[in-house]
C-alpha positions, 0 to 999 in steps of 0.5 A: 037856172042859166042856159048853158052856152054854145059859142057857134062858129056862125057865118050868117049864110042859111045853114049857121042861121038855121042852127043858132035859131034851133040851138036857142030852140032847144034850150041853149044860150048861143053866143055867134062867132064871126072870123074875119079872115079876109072873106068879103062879108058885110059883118055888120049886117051879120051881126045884125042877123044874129042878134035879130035871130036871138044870139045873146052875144055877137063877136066878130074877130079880125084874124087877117094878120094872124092868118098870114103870119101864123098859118098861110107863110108856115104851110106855104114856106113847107110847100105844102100842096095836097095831091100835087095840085091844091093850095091848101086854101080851105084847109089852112083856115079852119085851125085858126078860126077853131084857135079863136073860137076855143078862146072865146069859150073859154072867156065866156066859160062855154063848155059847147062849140058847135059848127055848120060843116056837113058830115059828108065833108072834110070840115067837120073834121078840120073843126073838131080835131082843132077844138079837142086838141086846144081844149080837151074837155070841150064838148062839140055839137055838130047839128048834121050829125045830130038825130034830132036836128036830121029829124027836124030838116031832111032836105033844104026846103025845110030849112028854108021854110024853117026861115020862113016860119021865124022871118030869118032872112036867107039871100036868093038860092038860085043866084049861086046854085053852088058852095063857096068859101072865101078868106084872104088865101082862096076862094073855093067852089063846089057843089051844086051845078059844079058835081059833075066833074063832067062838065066843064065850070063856067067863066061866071063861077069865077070871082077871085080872078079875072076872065081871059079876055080881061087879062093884060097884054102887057106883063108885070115884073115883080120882085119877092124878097124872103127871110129863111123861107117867108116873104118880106117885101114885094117890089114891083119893077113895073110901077116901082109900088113896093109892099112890107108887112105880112098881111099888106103884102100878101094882099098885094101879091093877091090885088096882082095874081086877080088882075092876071088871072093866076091860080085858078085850078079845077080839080077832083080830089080825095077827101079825107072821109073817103069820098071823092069832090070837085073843086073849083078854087082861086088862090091868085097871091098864093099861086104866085108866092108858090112859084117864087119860093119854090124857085128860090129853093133852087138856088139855095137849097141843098139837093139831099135836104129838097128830097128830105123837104119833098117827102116831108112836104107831102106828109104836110099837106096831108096833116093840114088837109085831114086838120091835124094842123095841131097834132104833135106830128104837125109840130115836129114838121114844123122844126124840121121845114124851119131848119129846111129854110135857114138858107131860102133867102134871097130875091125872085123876079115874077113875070105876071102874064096872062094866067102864069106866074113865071120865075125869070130870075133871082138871087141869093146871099146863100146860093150854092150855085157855082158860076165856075163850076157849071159854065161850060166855056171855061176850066176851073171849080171841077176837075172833068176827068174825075167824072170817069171814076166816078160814073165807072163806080156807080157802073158796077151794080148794074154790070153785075145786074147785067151778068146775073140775069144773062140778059142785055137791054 
């Protein structure tokens, strides 16, 4: 009789490895699944891992094109931020790794998936809603909410001892007492020495982007080019290096933010299961597309269609951070920021200088901004005396406001 297949969304580190050996443990045939999404991973040697550990299968999948083009530009031209500070850089990865991950299934007719994410975290979530909404008759086993696998481990030293026991090798523990998650928009850590939001995270924690001391005393000048909200080519006036093509540039941007130091961000946020976190996170190229889009918006965006944007963006944010990025809600957004960017074409200069990324200038085939009418040294686009009807009528509410309450400020 055939073993029935899970396909587990596996990264090689000591939780992922601990679950495929378990899974074949009980009765399984585990097939591992290795999403290059730009994390710095020697993914031969993961493979190698997993095979070693007993996966019957092993795919590893270049989804680094994909995962600019599809999911960081869309959430980026939304100007998607969650809580007014986070890039999104967890959050806007885990719908494409579960997009794959469901592909494979369903190639390898698996009716399991299973993951490594916590009960206590916010992957968990991002994973399953993706996997139910592609495939709804997929069946999810997540082992830390599994009795008999919280049974088996009830700490770390069990799992690690459980590597001991089957020679699954682990890397150091002590080296990096913290959680980290890498991909080609950010790197996030958490966890560890990092729980106490008390103190403050040290410069050695930092590993995407470079020390003060290391920053460049001279600023770079780039320019950023979009097409209706989505980056086109990076030019940079410095070194006249010049960069099309989605994911050759979004590196680029990534290459310069490192070396200035731009993105970082320390922050104490809210889950969606309702338990506060600290994050530490590094999304240098992300940071500074942020600031040239939002800079061009300026210039070519109407102000009653921004305040639409704004609030919108807000609802964004929060589908990508709670992982309903594949939700009919999600999609309906999606139209609306496409006709919110029709217009938001145009070139941004970025002044890189030590830690900011700060718009000097720009332009637009599509600006709405009238030389005319906005100098202050000349007539003409805007007759001045129409502004006395116009401020003698917006008066009138708080006039009677004023009269009714028989009171003066």
């Amino acid at each position: 009789m055939s073993k029935e297949k899970i396909i587990l969304a596996y990264s090689g580190g000591l939780d992922t490895s601990v679950i495929l050996k378990w899974f074949i443990e009980e009765g399984y045939e585990v097939i591992a699944y290795i999403a290059d999404i730009g994390q710095k991973e020697d993914f031969k040697a993961a493979k190698e891992k997993a095979l070693k550990i007993g996966a019957s299968k092993v795919y590893i999948e270049d989804l680094k094109e994909e995962f600019v083009k599809d999911f960081i530009f869309p959430a980026f031209k939304s100007q998607a931020v969650y809580e007014g500070r986070y890039l999104l850089g967890t959050s806007v990865a885990r719908p494409i790794i579960s997009k794959r991950q469901i592909g494979i299934a369903k190639k390898e007719n698996a009716k399991y998936v299973s993951h490594g994410a916590t009960g206590k975290g916010n992957d968990q979530v991002r994973f399953e809603l993706s996997y139910y909404a592609l495939n709804p008759d997929i069946k999810v086993l997540a082992p830390w909410k599994m009795e008999s696998f919280l049974t088996r481990f009830e700490g770390r030293s069990d799992m690690l001892n459980y590597c001991d026991q089957y020679e699954i090798p682990v890397t150091a523990t002590h080296k990096k007492p913290y959680s980290e998650d890498d991909n080609l928009l950010h790197i996030s850590h958490e966890a560890g020495i990092l729980e106490d939001p008390a103190t403050a995270c040290k410069e050695e924690v930092y590993s995407r982007t470079s020390s003060p001391s290391e920053w460049p005393d001279k600023a770079e000048i780039i320019t950023i080019d979009f097409k209706s909200g989505i980056p086109v080519r990076v030019s940079n006036l410095s070194d006249n290096t010049v960069k099309k093509g989605a994911l050759e540039l979004f590196q680029y941007l990534n290459e310069l933010g490192s070396k200035h130091g731009i993105g970082r961000l320390d922050m104490v946020e809210n889950r969606f299961v309702g338990i506060k976190s600290r994050g530490v996170y590094e999304t240098p190229g992300g940071a500074i597309l942020h600031n040239a889009h939002r800079d061009l918006e300026g210039l070519s965006m109407d102000r009653e269609v921004m305040k639409l944007r704004d609030t919108m963006s807000l609802k964004v944010a929060e589908l990508i951070y709670n992982g309903f990025w594949f939700s009919p809600e999600f999609e309906l957004l999606m139209h609306f920021m496409d006709k919110a960017q029709e217009n938001i074409t145009g070139s941004v200069n970025i002044q890189l200088y030590k830690g900011s990324a700060y718009p000097i200038s720009r332009t637009s085939p599509c600006a709405l901004y009238d030389p005319v009418q906005s100098s202050m040294d000349e007539e003409g686009g805007y007759d001045q005396k129409d502004a006395d009807g116009f401020i003698k009528i917006n008066a009138i509410r708080l006039k009677n406001n004023t009269i009714v309450r028989g009171k003066k400020y």
